[in-house]
N, C-alpha and C positions, 0 to 999 in steps of 0.2 A: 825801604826794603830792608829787611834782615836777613841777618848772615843765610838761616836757612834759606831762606826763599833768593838769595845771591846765588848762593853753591849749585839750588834748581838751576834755577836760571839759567847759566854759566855748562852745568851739565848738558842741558839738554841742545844748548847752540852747540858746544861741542861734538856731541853723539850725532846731532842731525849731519854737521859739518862734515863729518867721516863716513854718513850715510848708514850708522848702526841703529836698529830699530834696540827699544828696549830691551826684545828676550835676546838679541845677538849679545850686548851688552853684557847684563846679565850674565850670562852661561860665560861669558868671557871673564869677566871678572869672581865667577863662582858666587853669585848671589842670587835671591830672589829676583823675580821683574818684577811683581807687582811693590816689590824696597826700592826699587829703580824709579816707579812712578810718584812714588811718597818721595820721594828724595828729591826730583823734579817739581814736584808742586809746592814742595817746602814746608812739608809737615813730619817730614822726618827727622830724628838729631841724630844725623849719622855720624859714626863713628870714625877716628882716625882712620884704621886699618881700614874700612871701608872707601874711604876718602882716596887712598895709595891703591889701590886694588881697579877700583875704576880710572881714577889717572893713570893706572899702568897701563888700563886698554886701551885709551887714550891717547896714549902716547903725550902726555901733556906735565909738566911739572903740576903737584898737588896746588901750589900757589893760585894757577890758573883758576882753578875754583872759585876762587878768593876775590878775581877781579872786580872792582866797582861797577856796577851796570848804570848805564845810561838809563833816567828814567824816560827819555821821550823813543828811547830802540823800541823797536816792535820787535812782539814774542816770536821767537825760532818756531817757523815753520812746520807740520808734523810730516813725517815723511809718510810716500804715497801706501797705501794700505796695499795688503795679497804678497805673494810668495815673488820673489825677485824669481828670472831665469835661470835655468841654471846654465850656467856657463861651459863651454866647449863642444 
């Protein structure tokens, strides 16, 4: 696996793990989704400040990124599709 496709990787167990869909993501970090999707499937060379921008939504050090992935983990899950309730 290479770096890009680690960083996906790594991204997208993160985001699911927090239960953010892509455009939540996205809008959070003031980027594209569909640069969210490239960035997860590991065809993007995203950028530093990119890097820090989404770890800040995160809440995760940039490092996390970075993590070595098991190659026998199964891919993070996609979260369920349609409009969450809204709350209250």
């Amino acid at each position: 696996m290479d770096v890009r496709q680690t960083i996906g990787w790594n991204l997208r167990r993160l985001r699911v793990a927090k239960g953010l869909s892509q455009e939540r993501l996205a809008l959070a970090a003031e980027i594209d989704r569909s640069y969210v999707g490239r960035v997860e499937r590991g065809v993007e060379n995203v950028t530093v400040s990119t890097l820090e921008a989404l770890a800040g939504v995160l809440q995760v050090p940039v490092s996390v990124l970075f993590q070595q992935v098991d190659d026998t983990a199964a891919k993070p899950p996609p979260l369920r599709s349609g409009r969450k309730p809204k709350a209250g």
